[in-house]
ZADO-1210 file (C-alpha; in nm, 4 decimals, padded with zeros to 6 digits):
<atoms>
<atom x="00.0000" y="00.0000" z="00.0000" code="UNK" pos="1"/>
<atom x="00.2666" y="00.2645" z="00.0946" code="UNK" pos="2"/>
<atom x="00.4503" y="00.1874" z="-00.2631" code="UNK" pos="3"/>
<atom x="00.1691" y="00.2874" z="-00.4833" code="UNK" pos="4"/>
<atom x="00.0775" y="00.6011" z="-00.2399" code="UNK" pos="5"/>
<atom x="00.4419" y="00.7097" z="-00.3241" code="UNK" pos="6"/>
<atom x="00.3852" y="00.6279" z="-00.7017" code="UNK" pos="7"/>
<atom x="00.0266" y="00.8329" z="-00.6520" code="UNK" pos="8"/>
<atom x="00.2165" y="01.1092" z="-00.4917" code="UNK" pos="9"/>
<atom x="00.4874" y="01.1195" z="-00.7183" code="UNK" pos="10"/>
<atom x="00.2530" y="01.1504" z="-01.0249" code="UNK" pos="11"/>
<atom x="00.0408" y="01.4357" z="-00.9116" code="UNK" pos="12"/>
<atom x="00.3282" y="01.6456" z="-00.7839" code="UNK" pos="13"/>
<atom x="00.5228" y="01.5883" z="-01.1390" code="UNK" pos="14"/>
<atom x="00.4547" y="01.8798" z="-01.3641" code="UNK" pos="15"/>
<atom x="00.2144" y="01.7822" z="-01.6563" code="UNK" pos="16"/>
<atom x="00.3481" y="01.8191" z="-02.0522" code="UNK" pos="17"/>
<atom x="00.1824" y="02.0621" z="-02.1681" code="UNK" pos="18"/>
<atom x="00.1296" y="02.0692" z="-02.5639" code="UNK" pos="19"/>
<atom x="00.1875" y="02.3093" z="-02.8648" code="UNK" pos="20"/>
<atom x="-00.0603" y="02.2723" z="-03.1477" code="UNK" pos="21"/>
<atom x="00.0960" y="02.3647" z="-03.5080" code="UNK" pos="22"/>
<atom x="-00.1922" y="02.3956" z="-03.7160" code="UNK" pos="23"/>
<atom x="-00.1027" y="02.4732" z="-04.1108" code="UNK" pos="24"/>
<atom x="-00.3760" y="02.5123" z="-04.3720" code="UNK" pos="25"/>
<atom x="-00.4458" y="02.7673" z="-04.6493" code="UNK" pos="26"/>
<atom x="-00.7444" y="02.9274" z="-04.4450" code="UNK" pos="27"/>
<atom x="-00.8929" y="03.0086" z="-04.8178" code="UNK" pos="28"/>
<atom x="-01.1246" y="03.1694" z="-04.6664" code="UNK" pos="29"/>
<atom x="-01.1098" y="03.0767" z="-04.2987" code="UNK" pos="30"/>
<atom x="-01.4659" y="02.8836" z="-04.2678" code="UNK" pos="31"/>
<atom x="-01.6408" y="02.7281" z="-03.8898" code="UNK" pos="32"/>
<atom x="-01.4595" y="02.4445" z="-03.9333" code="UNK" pos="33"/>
<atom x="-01.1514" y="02.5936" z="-03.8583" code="UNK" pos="34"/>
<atom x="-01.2423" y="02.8107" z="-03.6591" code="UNK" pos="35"/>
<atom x="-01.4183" y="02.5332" z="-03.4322" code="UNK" pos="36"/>
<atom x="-01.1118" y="02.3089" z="-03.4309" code="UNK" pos="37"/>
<atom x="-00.8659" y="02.6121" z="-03.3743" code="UNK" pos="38"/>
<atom x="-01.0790" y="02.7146" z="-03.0580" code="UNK" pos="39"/>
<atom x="-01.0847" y="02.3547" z="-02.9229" code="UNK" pos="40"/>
<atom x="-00.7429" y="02.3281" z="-02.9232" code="UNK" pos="41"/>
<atom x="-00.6924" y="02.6750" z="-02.7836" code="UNK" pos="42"/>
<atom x="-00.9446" y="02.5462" z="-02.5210" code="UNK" pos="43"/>
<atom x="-00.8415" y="02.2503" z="-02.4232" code="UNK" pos="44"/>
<atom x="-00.5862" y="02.2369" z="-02.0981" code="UNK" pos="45"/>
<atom x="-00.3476" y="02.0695" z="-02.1581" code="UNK" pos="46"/>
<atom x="-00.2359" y="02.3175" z="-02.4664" code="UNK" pos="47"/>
<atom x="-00.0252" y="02.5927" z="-02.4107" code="UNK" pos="48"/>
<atom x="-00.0688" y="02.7423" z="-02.7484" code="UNK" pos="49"/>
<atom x="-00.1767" y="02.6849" z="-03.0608" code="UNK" pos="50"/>
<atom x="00.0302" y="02.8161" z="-03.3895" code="UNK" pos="51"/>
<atom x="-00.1772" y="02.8866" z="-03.6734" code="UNK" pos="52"/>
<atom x="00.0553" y="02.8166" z="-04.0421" code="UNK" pos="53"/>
<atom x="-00.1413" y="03.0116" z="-04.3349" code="UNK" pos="54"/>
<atom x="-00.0409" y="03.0417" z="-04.6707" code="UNK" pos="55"/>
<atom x="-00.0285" y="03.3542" z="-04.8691" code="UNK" pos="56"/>
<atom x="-00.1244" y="03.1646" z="-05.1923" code="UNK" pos="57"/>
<atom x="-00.4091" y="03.3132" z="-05.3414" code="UNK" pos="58"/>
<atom x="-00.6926" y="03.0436" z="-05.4056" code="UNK" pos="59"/>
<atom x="-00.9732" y="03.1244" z="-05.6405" code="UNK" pos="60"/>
<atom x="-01.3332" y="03.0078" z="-05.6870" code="UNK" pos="61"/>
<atom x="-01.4072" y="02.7127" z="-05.9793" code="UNK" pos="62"/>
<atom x="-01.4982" y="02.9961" z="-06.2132" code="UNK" pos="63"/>
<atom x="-01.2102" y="03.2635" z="-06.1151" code="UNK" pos="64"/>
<atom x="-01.4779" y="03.5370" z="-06.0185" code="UNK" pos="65"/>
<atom x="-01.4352" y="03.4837" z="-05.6244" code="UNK" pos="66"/>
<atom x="-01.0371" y="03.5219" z="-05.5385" code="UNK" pos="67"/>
<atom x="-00.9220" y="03.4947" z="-05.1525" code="UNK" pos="68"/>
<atom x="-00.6012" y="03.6220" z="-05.0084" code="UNK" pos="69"/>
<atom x="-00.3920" y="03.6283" z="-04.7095" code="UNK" pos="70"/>
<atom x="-00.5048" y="03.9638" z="-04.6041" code="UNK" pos="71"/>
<atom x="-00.8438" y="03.8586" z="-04.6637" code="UNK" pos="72"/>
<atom x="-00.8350" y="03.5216" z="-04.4557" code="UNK" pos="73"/>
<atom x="-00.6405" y="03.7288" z="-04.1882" code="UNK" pos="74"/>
<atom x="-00.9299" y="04.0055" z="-04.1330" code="UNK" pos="75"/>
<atom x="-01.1542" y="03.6771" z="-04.1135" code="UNK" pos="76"/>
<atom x="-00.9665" y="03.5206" z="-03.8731" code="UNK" pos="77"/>
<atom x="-00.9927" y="03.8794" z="-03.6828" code="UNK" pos="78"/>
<atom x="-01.3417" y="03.8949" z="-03.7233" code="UNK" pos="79"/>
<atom x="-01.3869" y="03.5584" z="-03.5500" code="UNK" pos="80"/>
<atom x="-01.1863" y="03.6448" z="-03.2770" code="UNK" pos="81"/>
<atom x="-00.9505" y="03.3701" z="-03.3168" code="UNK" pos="82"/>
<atom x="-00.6766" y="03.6379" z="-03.3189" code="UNK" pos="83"/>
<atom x="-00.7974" y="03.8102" z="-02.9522" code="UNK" pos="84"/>
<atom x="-00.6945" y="03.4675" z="-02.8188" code="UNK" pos="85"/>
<atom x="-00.3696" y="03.4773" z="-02.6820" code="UNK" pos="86"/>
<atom x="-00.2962" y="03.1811" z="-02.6514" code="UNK" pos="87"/>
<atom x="-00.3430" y="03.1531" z="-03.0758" code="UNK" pos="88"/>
<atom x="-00.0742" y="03.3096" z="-03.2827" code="UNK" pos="89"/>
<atom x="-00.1208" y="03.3293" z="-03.7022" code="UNK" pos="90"/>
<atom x="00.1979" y="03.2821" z="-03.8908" code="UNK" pos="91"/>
<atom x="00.2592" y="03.3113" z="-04.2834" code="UNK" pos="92"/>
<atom x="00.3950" y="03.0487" z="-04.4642" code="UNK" pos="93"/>
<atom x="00.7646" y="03.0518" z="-04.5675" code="UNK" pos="94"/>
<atom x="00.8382" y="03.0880" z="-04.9195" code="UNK" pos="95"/>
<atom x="01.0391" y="02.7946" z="-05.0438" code="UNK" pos="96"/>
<atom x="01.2339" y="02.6945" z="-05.3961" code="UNK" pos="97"/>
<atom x="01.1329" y="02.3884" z="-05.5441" code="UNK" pos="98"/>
<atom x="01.4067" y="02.1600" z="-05.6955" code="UNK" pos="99"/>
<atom x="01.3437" y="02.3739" z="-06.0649" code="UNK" pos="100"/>
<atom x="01.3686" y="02.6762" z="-05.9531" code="UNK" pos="101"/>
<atom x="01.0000" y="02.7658" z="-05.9006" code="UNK" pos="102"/>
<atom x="00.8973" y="02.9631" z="-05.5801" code="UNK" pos="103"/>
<atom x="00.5910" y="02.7487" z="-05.3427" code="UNK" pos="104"/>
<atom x="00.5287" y="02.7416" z="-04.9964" code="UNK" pos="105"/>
<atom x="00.3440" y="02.4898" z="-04.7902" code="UNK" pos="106"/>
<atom x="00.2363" y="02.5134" z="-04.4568" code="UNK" pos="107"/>
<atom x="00.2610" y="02.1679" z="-04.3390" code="UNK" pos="108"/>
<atom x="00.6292" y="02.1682" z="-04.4340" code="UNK" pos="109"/>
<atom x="00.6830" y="02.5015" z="-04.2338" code="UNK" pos="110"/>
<atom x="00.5034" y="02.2686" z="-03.9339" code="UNK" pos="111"/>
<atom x="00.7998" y="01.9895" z="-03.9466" code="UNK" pos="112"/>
<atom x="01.0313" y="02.2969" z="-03.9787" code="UNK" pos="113"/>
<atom x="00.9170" y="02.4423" z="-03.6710" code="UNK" pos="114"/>
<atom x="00.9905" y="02.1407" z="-03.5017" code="UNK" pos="115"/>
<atom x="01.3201" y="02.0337" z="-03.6439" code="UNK" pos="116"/>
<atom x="01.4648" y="02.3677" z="-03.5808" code="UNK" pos="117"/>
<atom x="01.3458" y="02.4321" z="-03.2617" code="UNK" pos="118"/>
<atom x="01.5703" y="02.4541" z="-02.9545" code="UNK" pos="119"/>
<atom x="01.5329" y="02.1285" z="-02.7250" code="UNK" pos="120"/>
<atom x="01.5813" y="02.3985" z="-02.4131" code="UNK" pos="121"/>
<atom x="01.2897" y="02.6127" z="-02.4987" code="UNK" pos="122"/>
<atom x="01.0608" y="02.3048" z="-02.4860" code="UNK" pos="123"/>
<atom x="01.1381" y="02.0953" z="-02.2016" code="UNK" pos="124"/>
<atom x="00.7791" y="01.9739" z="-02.0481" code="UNK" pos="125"/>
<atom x="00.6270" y="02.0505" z="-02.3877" code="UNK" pos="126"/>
<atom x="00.5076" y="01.8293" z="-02.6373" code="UNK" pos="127"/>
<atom x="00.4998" y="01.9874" z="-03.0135" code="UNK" pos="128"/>
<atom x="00.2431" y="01.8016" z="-03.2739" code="UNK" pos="129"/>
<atom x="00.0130" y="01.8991" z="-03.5663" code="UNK" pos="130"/>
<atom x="-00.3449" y="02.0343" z="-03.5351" code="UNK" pos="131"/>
<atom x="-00.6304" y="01.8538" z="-03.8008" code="UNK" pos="132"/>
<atom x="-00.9648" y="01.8046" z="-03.7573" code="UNK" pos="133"/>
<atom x="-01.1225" y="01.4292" z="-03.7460" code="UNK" pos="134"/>
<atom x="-01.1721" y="01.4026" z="-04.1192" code="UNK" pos="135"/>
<atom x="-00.7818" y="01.4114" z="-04.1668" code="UNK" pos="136"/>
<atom x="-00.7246" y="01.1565" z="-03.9047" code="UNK" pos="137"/>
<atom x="-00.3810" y="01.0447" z="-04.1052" code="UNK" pos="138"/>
<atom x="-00.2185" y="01.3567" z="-04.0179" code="UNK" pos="139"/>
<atom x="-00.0504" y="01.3183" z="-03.7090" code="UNK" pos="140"/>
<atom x="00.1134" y="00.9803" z="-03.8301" code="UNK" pos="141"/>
<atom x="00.2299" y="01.1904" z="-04.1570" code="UNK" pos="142"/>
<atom x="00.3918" y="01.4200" z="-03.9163" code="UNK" pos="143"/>
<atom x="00.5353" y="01.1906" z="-03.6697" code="UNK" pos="144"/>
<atom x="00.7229" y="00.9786" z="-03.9497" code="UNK" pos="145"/>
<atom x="00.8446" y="01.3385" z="-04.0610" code="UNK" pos="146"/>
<atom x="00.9556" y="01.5021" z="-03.7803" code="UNK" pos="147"/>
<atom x="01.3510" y="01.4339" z="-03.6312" code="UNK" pos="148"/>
<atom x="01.4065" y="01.6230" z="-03.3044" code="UNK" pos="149"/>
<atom x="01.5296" y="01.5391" z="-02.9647" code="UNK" pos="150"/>
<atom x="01.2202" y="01.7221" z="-02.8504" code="UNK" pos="151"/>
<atom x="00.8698" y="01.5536" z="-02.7286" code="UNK" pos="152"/>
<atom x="00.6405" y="01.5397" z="-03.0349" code="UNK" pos="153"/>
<atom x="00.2923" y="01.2785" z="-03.0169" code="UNK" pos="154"/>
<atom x="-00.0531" y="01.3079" z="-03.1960" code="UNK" pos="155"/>
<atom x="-00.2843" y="01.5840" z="-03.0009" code="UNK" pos="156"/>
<atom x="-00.4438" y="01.5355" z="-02.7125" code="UNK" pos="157"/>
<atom x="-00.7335" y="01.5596" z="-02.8886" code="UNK" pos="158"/>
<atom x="-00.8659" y="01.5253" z="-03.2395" code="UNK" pos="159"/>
<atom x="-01.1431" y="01.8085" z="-03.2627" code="UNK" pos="160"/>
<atom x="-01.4805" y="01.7162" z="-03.3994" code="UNK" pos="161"/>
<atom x="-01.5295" y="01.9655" z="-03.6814" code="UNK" pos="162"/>
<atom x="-01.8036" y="02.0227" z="-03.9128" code="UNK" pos="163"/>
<atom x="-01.6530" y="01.9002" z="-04.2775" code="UNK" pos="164"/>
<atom x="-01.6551" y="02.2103" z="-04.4692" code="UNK" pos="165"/>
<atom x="-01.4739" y="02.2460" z="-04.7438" code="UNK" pos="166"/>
<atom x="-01.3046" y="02.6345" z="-04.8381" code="UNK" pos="167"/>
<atom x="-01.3041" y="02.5372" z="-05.2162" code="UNK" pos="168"/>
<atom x="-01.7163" y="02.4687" z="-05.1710" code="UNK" pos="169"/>
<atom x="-01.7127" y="02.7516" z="-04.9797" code="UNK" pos="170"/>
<atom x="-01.5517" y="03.0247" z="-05.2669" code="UNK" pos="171"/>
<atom x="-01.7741" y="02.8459" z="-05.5031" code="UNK" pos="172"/>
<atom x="-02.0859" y="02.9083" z="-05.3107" code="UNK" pos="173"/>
<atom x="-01.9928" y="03.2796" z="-05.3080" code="UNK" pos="174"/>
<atom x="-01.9106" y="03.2565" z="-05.6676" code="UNK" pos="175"/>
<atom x="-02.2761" y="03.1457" z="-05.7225" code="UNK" pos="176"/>
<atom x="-02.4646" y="03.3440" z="-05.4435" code="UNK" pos="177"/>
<atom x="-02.5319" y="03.0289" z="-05.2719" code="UNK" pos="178"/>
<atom x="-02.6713" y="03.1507" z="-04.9395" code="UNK" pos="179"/>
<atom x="-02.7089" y="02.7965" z="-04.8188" code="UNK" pos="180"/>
<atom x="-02.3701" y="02.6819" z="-04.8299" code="UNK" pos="181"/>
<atom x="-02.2428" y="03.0118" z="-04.7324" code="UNK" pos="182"/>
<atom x="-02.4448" y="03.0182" z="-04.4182" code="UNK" pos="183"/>
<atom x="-02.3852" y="02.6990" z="-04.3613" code="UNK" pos="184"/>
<atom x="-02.0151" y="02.7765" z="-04.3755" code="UNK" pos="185"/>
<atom x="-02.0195" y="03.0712" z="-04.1288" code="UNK" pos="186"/>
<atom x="-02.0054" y="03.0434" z="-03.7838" code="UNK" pos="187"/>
<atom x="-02.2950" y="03.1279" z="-03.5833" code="UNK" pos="188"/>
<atom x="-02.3120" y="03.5212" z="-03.4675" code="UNK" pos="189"/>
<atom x="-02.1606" y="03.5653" z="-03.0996" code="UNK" pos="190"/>
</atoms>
């Protein structure tokens, strides 16, 4: 009996991990899904912060007439409140050059970067992993085979329910005036 009230002891006076989410995405435009999932995270305890990877890549609706940018996506994101959070931070994708020249970035990549450049010292106790909703449930296994750091890095400690919206559907709908799929898009008013 007195060993396992030690080990009980011991385990609630350790200091928990607490997690960083990295979530990339284009955010094309910035829809309740992600919002939803972004503010789970950002709820959730046992995450310290959550890091928010947009692109700057312009995406356009099927027809060309609807085109979303960063600015856009970021006065979006500001109109949702996500960035009032402080414990959410937005950063822009790094511009990279492919292997002919050509300029691209991608947000996922700038995720591992984060990671594999990060100082081991600045994370001790923290555990660093990639944000996705539950329809891209292959994610975190993408990341952990891609990932090579001496820091702690694990799937989330939670996989946020999201609606499945899609932000190509979602520029289309505008395209066409859909109300439907636009409301059903939008978060709800606060």
């Amino acid at each position: 009996m007195n060993k396992l009230f030690e080990n009980w002891k011991q385990y609630l006076s350790e200091e928990k991990r607490q997690y960083i989410v990295l979530v990339p995405g284009g955010f094309k435009p910035p829809h309740k899904g992600h919002k939803s999932m972004i503010e789970q995270y950002a709820a959730h305890p046992e995450v310290e912060k959550v890091i928010v990877f947009i692109g700057s890549v312009t995406r356009a609706s099927s027809d060309g007439s609807i085109v979303i940018s960063l600015d856009q996506s970021l006065k979006i994101f500001d109109l949702y409140g996500i960035t009032n959070n402080p414990k959410i931070e937005i950063r822009t994708a790094t511009k990279r050059l492919s292997s002919k020249g050509k300029e691209y970035e991608n947000p996922f990549f700038d995720t591992i970067d984060f990671v594999n450049k990060a100082n081991p010292e600045d994370y001790k106790n923290k555990t660093l992993t990639i944000g996705y909703p539950d329809k891209e449930i292959s994610r975190g296994n993408i990341f952990l085979g891609a990932v090579k750091t001496q820091i702690s890095v694990s799937v989330p400690p939670i996989i946020p329910r999201c609606c499945h919206i899609s932000a190509t559907r979602l520029r289309d709908a505008i395209a066409n005036e859909d109300e439907e799929i636009i409301k059903d898009s939008l978060p709800d008013p606060a």
